[in-house]
N, C-alpha and C positions, 0 to 999 in steps of 0.2 A: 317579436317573440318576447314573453316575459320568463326569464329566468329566474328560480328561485337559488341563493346559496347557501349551504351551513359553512358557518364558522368566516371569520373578519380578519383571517390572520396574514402571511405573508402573500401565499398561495390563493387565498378567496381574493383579498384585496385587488392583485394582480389582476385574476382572472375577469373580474368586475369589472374593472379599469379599461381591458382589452374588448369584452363584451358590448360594454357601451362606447365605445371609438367604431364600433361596426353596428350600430343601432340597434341592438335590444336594451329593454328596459331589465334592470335588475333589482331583486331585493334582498340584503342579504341580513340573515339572522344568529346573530353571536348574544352570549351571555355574559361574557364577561367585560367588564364595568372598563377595565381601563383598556377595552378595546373599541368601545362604541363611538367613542368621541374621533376618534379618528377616520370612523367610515363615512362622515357625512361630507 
């Protein structure tokens, strides 16, 4: 399943993290700049 998330912050990251340990594919979409570099 592909999931989509808003927002990169503690809670998205997290949830991402968990999500793809159990095989879905995710994408998540944040706007702020000194947050992007960290979700890759």
């Amino acid at each position: 399943m592909h999931i989509l998330i808003v927002g990169g912050g503690k809670v998205g990251s997290l949830l991402a993290r968990l999500l793809t340990q159990t095989g879905h594919s995710i994408t998540i979409v944040e706007t702020r700049r000194d947050r992007q570099g960290n979700l890759s």
